[in-house]
C-alpha positions in Angstrom: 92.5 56.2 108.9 93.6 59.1 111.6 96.2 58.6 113.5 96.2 58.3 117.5 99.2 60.9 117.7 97.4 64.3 118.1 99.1 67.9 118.2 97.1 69.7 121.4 95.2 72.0 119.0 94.4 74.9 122.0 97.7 75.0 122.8 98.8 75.8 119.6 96.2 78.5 119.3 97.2 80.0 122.5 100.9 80.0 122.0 99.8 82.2 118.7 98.3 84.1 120.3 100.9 84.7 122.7 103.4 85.1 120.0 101.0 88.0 118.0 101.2 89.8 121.7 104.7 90.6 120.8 104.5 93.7 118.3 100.9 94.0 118.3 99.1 97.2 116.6 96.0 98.4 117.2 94.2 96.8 114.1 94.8 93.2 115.4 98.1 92.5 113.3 102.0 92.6 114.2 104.6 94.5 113.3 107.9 92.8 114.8 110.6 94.0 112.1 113.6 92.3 111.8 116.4 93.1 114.3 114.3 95.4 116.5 113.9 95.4 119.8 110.4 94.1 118.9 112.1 91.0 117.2 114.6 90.4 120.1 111.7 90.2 122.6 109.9 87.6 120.0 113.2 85.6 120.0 113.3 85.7 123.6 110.0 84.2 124.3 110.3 81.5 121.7 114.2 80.6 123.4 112.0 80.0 126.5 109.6 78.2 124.9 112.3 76.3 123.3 114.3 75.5 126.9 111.4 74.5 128.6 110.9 72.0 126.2 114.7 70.7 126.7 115.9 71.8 122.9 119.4 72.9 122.7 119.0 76.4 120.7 122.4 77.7 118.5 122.5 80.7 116.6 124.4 81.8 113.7 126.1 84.7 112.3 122.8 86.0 111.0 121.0 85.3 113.9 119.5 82.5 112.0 118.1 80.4 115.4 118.0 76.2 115.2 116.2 74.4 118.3 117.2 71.0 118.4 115.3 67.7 120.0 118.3 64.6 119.8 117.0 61.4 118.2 117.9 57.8 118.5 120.3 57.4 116.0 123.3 60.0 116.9 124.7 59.3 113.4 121.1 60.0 111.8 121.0 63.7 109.7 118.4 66.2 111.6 115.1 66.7 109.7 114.1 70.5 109.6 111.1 72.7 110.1 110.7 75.9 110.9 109.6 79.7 108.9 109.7 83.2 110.3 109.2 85.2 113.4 109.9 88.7 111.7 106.4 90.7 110.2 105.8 93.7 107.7 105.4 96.9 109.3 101.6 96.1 109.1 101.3 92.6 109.1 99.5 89.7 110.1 99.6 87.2 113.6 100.3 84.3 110.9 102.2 84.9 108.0 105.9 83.2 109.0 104.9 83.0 113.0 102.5 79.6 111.9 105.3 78.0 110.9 107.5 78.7 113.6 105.1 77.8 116.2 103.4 74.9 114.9 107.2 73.3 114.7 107.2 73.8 118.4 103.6 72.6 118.8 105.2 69.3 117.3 108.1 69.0 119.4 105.4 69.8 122.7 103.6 67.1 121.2 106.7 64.9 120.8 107.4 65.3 124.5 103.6 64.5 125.7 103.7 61.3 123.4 107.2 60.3 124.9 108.3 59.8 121.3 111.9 59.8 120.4 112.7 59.9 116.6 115.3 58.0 115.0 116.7 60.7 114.0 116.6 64.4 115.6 114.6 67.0 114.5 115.5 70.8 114.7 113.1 73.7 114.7 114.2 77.2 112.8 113.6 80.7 113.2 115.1 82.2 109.9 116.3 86.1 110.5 114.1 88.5 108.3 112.1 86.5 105.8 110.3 89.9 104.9 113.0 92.3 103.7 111.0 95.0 104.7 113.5 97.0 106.9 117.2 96.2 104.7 115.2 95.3 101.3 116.5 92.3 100.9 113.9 89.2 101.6 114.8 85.6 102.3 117.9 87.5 103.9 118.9 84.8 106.5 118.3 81.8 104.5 119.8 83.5 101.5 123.5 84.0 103.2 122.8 80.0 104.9 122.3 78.8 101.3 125.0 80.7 100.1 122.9 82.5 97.9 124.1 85.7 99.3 127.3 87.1 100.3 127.6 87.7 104.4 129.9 90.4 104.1 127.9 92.3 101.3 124.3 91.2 103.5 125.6 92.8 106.4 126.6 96.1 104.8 123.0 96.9 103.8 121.3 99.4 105.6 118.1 100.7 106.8 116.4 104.0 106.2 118.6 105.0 109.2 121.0 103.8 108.0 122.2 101.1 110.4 124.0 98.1 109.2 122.6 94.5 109.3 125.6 93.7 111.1 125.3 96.7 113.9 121.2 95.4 114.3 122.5 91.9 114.6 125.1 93.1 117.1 122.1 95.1 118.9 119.6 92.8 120.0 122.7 90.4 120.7 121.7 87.9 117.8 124.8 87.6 115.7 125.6 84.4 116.3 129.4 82.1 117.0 128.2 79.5 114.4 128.9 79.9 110.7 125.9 81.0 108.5 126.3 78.4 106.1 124.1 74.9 105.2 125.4 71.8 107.5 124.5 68.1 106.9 120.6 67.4 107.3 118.3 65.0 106.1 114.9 67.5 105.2 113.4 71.0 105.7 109.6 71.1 105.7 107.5 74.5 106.2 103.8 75.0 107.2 102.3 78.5 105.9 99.5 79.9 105.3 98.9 80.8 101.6 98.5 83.9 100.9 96.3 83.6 98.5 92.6 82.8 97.8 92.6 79.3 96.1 92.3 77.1 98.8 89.4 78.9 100.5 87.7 79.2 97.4 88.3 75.4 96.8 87.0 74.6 100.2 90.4 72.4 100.9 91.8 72.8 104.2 95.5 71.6 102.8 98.0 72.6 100.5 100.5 70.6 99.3 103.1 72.5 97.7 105.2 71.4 94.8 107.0 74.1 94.4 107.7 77.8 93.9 107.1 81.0 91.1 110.2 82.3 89.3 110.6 85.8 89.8 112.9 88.9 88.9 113.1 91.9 90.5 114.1 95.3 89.5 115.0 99.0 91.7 113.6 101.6 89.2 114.5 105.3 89.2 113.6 107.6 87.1 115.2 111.0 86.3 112.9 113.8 85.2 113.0 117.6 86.1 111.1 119.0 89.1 109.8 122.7 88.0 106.7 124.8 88.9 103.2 123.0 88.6 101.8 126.6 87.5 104.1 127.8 84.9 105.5 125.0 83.1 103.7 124.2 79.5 103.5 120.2 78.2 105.6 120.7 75.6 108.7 121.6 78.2 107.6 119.0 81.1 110.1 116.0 81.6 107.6 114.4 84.5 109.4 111.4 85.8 105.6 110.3 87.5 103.9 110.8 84.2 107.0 108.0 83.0 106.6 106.3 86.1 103.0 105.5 85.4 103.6 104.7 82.1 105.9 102.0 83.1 103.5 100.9 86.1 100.6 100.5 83.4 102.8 98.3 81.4 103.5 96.3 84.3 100.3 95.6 85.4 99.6 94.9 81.3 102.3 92.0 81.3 100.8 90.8 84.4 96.6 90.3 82.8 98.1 89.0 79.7 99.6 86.0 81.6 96.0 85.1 83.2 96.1 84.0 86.7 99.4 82.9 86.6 100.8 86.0 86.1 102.0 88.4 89.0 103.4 92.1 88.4 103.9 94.3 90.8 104.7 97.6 91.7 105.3 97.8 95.7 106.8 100.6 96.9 106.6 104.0 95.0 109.4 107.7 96.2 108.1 110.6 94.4 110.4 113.8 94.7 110.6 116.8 95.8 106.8 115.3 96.8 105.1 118.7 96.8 101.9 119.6 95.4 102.7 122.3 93.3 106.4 120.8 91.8 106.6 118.8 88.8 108.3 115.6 89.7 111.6 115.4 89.3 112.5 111.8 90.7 110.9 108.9 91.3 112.0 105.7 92.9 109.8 102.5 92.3 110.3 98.7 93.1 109.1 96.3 90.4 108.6 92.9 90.0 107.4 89.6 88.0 106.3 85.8 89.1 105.3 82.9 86.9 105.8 79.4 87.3 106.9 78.6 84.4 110.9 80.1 84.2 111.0 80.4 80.7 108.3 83.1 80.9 110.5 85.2 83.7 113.4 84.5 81.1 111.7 86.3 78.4 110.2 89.1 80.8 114.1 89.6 82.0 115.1 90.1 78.6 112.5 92.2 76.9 110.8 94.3 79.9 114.2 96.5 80.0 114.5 98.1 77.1 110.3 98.6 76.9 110.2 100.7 80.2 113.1 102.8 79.1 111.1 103.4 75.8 108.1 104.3 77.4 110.0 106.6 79.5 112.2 108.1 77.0 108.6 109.8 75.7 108.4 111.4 78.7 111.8 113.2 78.1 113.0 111.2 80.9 115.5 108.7 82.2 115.7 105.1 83.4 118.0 103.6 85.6 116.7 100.0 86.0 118.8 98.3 88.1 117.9 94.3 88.4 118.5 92.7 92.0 117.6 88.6 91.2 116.3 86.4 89.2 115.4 83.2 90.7 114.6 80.3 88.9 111.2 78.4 89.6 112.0 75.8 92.4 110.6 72.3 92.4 110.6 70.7 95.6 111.5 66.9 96.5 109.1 64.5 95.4 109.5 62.4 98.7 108.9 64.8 101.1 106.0 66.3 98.6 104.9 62.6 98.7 104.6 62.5 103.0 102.4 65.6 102.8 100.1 64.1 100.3 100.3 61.0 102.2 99.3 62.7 105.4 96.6 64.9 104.3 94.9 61.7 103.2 95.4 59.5 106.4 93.9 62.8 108.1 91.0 62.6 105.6 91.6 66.8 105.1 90.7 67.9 101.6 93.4 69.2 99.9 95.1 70.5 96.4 98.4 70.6 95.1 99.1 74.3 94.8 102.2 76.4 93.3 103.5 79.1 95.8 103.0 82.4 94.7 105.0 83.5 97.2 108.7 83.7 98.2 109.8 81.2 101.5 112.4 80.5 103.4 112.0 77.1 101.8 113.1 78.1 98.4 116.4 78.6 99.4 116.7 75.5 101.7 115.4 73.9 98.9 118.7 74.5 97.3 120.4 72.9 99.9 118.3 69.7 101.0 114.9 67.8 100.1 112.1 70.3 100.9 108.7 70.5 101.0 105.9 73.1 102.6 102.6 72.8 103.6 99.8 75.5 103.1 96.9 76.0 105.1 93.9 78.6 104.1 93.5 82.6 105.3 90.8 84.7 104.9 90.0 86.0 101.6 93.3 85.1 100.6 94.8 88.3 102.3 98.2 88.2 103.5 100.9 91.5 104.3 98.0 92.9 105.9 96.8 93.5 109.9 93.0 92.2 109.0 95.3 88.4 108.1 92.7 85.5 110.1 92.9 82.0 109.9 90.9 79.6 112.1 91.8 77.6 114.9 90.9 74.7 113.1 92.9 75.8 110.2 96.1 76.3 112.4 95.0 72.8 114.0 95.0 70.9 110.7 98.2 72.3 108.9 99.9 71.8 112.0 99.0 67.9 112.4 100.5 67.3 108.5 103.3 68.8 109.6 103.4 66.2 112.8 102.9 63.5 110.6 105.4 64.4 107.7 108.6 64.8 110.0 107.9 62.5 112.2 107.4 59.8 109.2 111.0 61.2 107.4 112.8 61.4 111.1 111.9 57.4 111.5 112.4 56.3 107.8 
């Protein structure tokens, strides 16, 4: 059975559209990074969006933004939804913005059916998701869910070295409420999955149960830079040489896990960077994801004193400085339940599926009953301009996500 409560499927397409306008690049992908002027004019648009619609937006201290539609029942806890606005430098029209928009597809939707929930529902734009301009990802649902400190989140900085705080103050998005969880009832996300299992599956749904454990280290590694011409092997101390030693081993760890295992190397600072220098520095990000936590355990515990053994025969130094380890997240059976339940009223086919990647909702998770939703992309590619989904895609994740808040707001 389907139900007679349809999401306008063109309108949600449009509005994406609309949305991708705002940081668009000339290979058909986004780049709005957080706390830009890019970013502002994408919170602007959706705070219109939002009005029009008669939500009552709040923001809080880091610029986290929460539309709200009242329900019924005044005493009744709101049930969430809501992802990201903020992109990668070169990233896609749907990665974060899907979720975002198909929550306010659902409250347009709301308002055309002239249904009221017994309880409210609130809509969220979480502050950079990404990490890609402070280095720090799940940044504004990490300080909400007290994962991390506000005063220590604030001091990071940018290549340019500006503040989280002084880009907050900036675009005017630093928020009079407290950055901190309040009483709700739910979170659920929609997103697409970044991945290539449920296009290769042929299912149009994901239904999450949960999330990878990860750890992730900052590497540096201290060689010494000399001439490329005159220096013999037996005097070199290359810290790249030792840098792709420990990158090899990386990727090694990774394969031996099969496709569950994830190891990567993301971000790579070779110095002086000159084509006739030995390098003398280099800077490298690392990282590991399983979904089992005990495997993370053991990588956490061994992988430190391996890399600094490969690089010692290099002549070289480690500094391997670990920045989290997060613990694979379940998510709530209940709300897991709705999204099973309305992928199969909707007659969609679908999978359970792990998420390989980091969300907003792991965090909330922490906090409140979660669950997320996934919906297909193109050869699984995500982080990336060439990111496509179809409109039918959008239409479909979009209408479980209807269905799944709507049947928690009226439990």
């Amino acid at each position: 059975m389907s139900t007679n409560q349809k999401i306008n499927g063109p309108r949600l397409w449009d509005t994406l559209m609309a949305m991708a306008e705002i940081g668009a690049t000339p290979k058909g992908g986004v780049k709005r990074l957080t706390l830009t002027e890019v970013d502002k004019a994408g919170r602007q648009r959706f705070t219109q969006w939002c009005e029009q619609l008669g939500l009552t937006m709040r923001v809080d201290a880091m610029g986290n933004m929460f539309a709200r539609r009242e329900g019924r029942d005044p005493k009744r806890l709101p049930v969430l939804m809501g992802s990201h606005l903020d992109s990668q430098p070169t990233g896609g029209k749907f990665d974060g913005a899907l979720g975002v928009i198909a929550g306010l597809e659902v409250m347009r939707s709301l308002n055309d059916l002239n249904i009221t929930t017994e309880a409210p529902i609130e809509l969220v734009n979480w502050t950079d998701e990404e990490g890609s301009r402070f280095g720090h990802s799940l940044m504004g649902s990490g300080v909400w869910a007290g994962i991390y400190d506000q005063a220590k989140t604030y001091a990071l900085k940018d290549l340019d070295g500006v503040t989280v705080s002084e880009a907050l103050d900036s675009i005017g998005y630093k928020g009079t409420h407290p950055a901190a969880p309040f009483p709700a009832d739910s979170y659920f996300e929609l997103h697409i999955e970044q991945g290539p299992f449920l296009e290769r599956e042929g299912k149009l749904i994901g239904i999450v149960t949960g999330a990878q454990a990860q750890v992730w280290y900052d590497a540096v590694i201290t060689g010494q830079d000399a001439h490329a011409g005159t220096t013999p092997p037996s005097t070199r101390k290359d810290a790249l040489v030792a840098a792709a030693r420990v990158i090899a081993r990386v990727d090694e760890m990774m394969r031996a896990r099969g496709d569950d295992g994830r190891g990567t190397v993301g971000r790579l600072q070779v110095f002086p960077n000159s084509c006739n220098v030995v390098p003398g520095e280099v800077r490298f990000s690392i990282e590991f994801r399983h979904p089992d936590s005990a495997e993370i355990q053991g990588i956490a515990q061994s992988f430190p004193a391996e890399a600094k053994a490969l690089v010692a025969e290099s002549g070289c130094a480690l500094e391997l400085k670990e920045l989290f380890v997060i613990e694979a997240q379940p998510f709530d059976a209940d709300c897991v339940d709705l999204v099973r339940q309305a992928a199969a009223r909707l007659g969609y086919p679908a999978r359970e599926i792990i998420s390989g990647a980091g969300h907003d909702a792991v965090y909330v998770a922490r906090r409140m009953p979660t669950a997320m939703i996934f919906t297909p992309c193109k050869d699984g590619l995500s982080h990336n301009e060439a990111e496509s989904i179809l409109p039918e895609e959008a239409e479909a994740g979009c209408q479980v996500l209807f269905e799944a808040v709507v049947a928690r707001a009226n439990r």
